[in-house]
C-alpha positions as CSV (number, residue, x, y, z in Angstrom):
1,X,52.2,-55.8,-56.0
2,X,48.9,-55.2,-54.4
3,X,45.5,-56.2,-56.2
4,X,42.8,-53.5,-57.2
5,X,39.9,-52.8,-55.0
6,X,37.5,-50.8,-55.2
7,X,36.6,-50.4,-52.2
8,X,40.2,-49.3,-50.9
9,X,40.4,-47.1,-53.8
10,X,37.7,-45.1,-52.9
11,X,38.1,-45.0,-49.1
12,X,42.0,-43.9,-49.4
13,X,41.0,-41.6,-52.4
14,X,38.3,-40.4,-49.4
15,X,40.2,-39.8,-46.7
16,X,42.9,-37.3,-48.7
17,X,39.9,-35.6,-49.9
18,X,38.8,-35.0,-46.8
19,X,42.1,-34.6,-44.9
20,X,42.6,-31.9,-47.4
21,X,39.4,-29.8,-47.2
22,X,39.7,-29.8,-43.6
23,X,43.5,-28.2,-44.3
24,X,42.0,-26.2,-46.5
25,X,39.2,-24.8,-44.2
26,X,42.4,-24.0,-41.9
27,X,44.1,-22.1,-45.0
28,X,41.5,-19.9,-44.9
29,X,40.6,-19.4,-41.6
30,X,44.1,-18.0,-41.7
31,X,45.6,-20.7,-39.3
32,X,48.0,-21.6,-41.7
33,X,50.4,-19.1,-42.7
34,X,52.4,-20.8,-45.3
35,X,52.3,-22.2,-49.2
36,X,49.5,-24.6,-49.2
37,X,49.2,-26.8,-52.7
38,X,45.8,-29.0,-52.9
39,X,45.3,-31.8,-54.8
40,X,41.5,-32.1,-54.0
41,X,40.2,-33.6,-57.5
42,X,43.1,-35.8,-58.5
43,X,43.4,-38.1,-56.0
44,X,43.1,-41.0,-58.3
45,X,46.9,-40.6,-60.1
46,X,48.2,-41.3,-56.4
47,X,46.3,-43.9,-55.1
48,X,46.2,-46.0,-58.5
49,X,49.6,-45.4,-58.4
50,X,50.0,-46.7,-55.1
51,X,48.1,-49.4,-55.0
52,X,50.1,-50.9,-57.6
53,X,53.8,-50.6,-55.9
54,X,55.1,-53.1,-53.1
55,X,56.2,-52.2,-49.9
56,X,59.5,-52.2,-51.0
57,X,58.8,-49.2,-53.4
58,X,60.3,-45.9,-53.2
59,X,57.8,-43.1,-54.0
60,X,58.9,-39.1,-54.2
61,X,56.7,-36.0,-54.5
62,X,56.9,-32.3,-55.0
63,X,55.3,-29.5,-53.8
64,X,51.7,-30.8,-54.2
65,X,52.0,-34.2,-52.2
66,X,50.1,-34.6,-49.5
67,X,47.5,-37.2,-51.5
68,X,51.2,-39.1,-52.8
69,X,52.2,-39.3,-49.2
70,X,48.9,-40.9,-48.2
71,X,48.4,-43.0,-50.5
72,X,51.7,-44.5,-50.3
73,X,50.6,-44.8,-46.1
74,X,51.9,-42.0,-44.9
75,X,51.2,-41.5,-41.5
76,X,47.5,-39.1,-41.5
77,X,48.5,-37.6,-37.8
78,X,52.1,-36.7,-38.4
79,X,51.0,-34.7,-41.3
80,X,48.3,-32.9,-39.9
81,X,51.0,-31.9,-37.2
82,X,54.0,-31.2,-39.7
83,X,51.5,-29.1,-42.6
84,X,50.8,-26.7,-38.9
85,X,53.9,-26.3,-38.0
86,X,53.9,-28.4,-34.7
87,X,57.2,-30.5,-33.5
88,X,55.5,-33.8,-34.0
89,X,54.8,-33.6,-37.7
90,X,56.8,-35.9,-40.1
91,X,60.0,-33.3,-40.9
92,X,59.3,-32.2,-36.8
93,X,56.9,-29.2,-38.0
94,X,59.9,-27.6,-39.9
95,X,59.2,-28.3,-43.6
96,X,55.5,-27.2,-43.4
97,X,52.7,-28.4,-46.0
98,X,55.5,-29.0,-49.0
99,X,57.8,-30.9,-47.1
100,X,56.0,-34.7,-46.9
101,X,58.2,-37.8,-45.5
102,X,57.7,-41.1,-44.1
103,X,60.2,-43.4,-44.8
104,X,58.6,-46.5,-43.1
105,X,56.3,-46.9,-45.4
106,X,58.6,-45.6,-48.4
107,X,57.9,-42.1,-48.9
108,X,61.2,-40.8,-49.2
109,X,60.2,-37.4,-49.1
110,X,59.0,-34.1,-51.5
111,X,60.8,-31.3,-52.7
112,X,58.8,-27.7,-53.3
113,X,61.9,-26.6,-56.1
114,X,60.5,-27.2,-59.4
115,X,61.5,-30.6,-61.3
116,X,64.4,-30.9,-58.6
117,X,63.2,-34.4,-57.3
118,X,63.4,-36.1,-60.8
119,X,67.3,-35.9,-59.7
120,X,66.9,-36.8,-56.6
121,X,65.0,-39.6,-57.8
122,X,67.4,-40.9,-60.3
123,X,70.1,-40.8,-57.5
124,X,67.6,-43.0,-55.3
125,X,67.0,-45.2,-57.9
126,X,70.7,-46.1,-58.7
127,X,71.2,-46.7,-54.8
128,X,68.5,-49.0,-54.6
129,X,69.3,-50.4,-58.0
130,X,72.6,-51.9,-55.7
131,X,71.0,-52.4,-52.5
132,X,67.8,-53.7,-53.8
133,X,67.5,-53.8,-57.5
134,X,64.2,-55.5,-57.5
135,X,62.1,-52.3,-55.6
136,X,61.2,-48.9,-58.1
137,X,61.3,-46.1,-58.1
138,X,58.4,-43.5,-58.7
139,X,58.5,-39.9,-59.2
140,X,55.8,-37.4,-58.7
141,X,56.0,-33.9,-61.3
142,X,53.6,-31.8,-62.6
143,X,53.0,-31.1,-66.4
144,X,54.7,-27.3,-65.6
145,X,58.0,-29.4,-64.1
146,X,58.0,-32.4,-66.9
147,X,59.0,-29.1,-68.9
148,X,62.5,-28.6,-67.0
149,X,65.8,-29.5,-68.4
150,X,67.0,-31.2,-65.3
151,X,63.8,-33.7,-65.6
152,X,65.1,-34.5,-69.3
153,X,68.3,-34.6,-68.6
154,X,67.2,-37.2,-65.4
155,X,65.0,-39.4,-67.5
156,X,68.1,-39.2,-70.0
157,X,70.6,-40.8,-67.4
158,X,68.0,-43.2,-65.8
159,X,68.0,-44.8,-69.3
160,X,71.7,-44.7,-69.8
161,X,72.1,-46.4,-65.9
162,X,69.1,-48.7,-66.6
163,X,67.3,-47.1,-63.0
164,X,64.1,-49.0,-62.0
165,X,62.2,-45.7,-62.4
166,X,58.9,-44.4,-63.0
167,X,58.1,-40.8,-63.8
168,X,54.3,-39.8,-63.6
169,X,53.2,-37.0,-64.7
170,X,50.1,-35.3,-63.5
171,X,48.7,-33.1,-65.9
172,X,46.4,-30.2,-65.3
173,X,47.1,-28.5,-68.6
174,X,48.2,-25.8,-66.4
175,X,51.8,-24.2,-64.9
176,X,50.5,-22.5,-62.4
177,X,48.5,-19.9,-64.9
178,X,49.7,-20.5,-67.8
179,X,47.9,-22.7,-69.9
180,X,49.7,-25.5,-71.8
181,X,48.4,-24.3,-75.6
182,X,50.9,-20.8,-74.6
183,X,54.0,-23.0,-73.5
184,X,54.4,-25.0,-76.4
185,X,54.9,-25.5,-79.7
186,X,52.1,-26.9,-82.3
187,X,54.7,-29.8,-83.3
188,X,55.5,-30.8,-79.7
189,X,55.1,-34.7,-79.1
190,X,55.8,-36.3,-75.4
191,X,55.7,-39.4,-77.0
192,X,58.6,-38.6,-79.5
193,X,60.5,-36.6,-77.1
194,X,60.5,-39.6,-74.1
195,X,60.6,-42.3,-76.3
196,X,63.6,-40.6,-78.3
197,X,66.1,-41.5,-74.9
198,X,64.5,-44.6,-74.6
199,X,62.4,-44.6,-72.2
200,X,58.8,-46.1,-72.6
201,X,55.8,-43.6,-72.6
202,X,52.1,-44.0,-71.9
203,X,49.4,-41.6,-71.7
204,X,46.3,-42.6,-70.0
205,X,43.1,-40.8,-68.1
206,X,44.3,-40.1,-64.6
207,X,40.8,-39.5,-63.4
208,X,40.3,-43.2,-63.1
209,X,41.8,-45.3,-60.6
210,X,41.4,-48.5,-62.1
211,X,42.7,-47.2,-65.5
212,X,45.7,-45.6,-63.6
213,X,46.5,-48.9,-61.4
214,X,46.0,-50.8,-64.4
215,X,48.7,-48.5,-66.9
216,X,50.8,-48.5,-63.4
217,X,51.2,-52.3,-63.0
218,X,52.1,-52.5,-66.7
219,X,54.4,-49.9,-66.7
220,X,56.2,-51.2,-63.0
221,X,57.1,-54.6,-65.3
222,X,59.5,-52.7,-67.2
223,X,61.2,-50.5,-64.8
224,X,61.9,-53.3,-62.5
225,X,63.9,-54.5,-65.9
226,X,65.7,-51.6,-65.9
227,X,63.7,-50.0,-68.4
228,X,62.9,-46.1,-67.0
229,X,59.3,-45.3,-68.1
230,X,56.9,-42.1,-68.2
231,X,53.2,-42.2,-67.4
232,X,51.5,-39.6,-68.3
233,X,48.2,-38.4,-66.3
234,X,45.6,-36.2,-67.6
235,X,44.1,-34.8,-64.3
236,X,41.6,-32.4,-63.0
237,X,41.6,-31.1,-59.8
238,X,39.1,-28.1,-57.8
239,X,41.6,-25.7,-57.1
240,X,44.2,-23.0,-58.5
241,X,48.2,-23.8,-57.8
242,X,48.3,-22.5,-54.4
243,X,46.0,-21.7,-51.8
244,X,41.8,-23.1,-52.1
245,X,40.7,-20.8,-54.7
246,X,37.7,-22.5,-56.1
247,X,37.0,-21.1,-59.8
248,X,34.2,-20.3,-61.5
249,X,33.2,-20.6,-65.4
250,X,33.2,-16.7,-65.3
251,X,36.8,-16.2,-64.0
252,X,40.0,-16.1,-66.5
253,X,42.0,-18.6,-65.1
254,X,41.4,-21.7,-66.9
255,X,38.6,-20.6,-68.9
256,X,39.1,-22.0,-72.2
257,X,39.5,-25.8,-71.4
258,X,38.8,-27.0,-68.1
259,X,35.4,-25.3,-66.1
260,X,34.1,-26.2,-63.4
261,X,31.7,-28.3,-64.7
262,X,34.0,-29.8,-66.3
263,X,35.9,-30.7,-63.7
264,X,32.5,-31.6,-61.1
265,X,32.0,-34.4,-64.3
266,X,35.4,-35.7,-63.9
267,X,35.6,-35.9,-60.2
268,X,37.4,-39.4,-59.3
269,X,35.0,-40.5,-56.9
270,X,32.3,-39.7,-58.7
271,X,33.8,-41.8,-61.3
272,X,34.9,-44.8,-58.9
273,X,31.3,-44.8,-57.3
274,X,29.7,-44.8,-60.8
275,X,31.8,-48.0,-61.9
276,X,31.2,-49.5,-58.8
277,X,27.2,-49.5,-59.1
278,X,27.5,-50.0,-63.1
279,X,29.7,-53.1,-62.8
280,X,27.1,-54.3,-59.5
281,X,30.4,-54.6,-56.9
282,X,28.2,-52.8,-54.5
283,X,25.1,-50.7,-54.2
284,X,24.8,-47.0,-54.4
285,X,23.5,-46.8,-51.3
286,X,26.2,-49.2,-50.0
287,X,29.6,-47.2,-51.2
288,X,28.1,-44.3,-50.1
289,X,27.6,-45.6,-46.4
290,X,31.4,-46.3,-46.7
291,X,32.9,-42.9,-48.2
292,X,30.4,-41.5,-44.9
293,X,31.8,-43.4,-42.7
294,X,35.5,-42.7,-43.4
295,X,34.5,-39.2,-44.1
296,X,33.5,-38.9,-40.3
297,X,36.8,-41.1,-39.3
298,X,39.2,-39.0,-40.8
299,X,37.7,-35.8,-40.0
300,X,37.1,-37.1,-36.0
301,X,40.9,-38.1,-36.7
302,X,41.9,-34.5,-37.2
303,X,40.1,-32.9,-35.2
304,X,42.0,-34.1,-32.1
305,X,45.0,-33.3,-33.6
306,X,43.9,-30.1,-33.9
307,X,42.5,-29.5,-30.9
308,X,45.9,-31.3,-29.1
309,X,47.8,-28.4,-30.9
310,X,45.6,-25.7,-29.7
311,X,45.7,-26.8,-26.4
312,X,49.5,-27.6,-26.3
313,X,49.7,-23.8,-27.5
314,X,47.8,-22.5,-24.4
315,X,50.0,-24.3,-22.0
């Protein structure tokens, strides 16, 4: 298991940020003409996450993965290539911005079918449970797909197998418009549902990425007894479910709960940079040197990838 740093927190949580807007910026410019699912905001649930797993760690995503594949070291270029369709991206331009793999590094891959890799997962998690029962496995759903039979019926036979898993959930409050106050009842209880088959549950702020790194390397104890476990992310994130729409208080969609102030106050890096100076690791002035600098790296970075791609198109 890797060791928390700050400093690596904040520079991986960086460069998906700004990998991200700069696909983004694409999105709109109309240069990408497929789904396109952001996770600008969050980055904290997948790089705690990550920093916590070996190398030997299996991590799986859905339709919102690009910051799960990078934080597990996914490789920066090949996505670029694969999320604009070009034959050198990491599913050779054919799965597009939903379709995330890099198996080197352990990022088995990302499904865009809701809940479907919680399956997929358990089945990779019994395999490795006989080719390498001391690696996990970690699964990626939102708080919409955590709401699918097939994701309760997969934490129900990860339990009954004993699978090294881990199921995080990232929760926005939100299935795609519908907020979660509509899609459930007032008696509903995550803890007395997941707990019920036996699996351990913790709920924890997922804006944080010590707090999530922290609840992460607990939690990876357990599974790697066989013991199947949920963590459970409260997240905020910039933009609607698909596409960079960037709300304001005024519009409906998530109006009653989650504003855009609200969500500029629990910005991860804010919150990384603001325990950094508060617990005197580094100067203000120092970290935000560093998120520059990486800022300017990654978007160099891309860049020439995309001008490669526009080039290679002319010929």
């Amino acid at each position: 298991m890797n060791s928390f740093n700050y400093q690596s927190a904040i520079e991986k949580m960086v460069e998906i940020r700004t990998a991200e807007n700069y696909v983004r910026d694409y999105f709109w410019n109309n240069k990408i003409f497929s789904f396109l699912h952001l996770s600008i905001g969050q980055e904290a649930s997948a790089v705690g996450v990550s920093m916590a797993l070996n190398n030997t760690d299996i991590m799986l995503g859905n339709h919102r993965s690009h910051g799960h594949y990078l934080a597990k070291g996914g490789n920066l270029s090949k996505m670029i290539y694969e999320i604009l369709g070009d034959t050198r991206g990491c599913c050779r331009g054919y799965g597009g911005s939903m379709h995330m793999l890099d198996r080197e590094v352990g990022f088995n891959g990302s499904s865009p079918i809701l809940g479907s890799i919680a399956p997929i997962g358990v089945g990779q998690a019994f395999a490795q449970k006989l080719n390498n029962p001391s690696s996990a496995t970690i699964v990626f759903v939102g708080d919409g797909a955590s709401e699918e039979g097939q994701f309760l019926e997969s934490i129900n036979l990860a339990v009954n197998k004993k699978c090294n898993i881990l199921f995080v959930i990232e929760d926005n409050k939100y299935s795609v418009n519908s907020n979660h106050l509509d899609r459930k009842s007032q008696f509903f209880s995550h803890r007395e549902m997941f707990s019920g088959m036996g699996a351990i549950y913790n709920r924890v702020n997922g804006q944080n990425v010590r707090v999530v790194y922290e609840a992460t390397s607990e939690a990876i104890k357990e599974v790697r007894k066989g013991r199947p476990s949920v963590l459970h992310l409260d997240v905020r994130r910039y933009h609607a479910h698909s596409g960079p729409l960037l709300e304001t208080k005024d519009q409906e969609y998530r109006d009653c709960d989650d504003t855009i102030l609200d969500r500029v106050k629990n910005d991860c890096i804010k919150i990384a940079k603001e325990e950094v100076v508060n617990n005197s690791i580094m100067s203000l002035s120092e970290i935000e040197r560093i998120i520059k600098k990486k800022e300017i790296s990654v978007n160099n970075h891309i860049k020439k990838i995309t001008l490669d791609i526009n080039v290679k198109n002319c010929d």
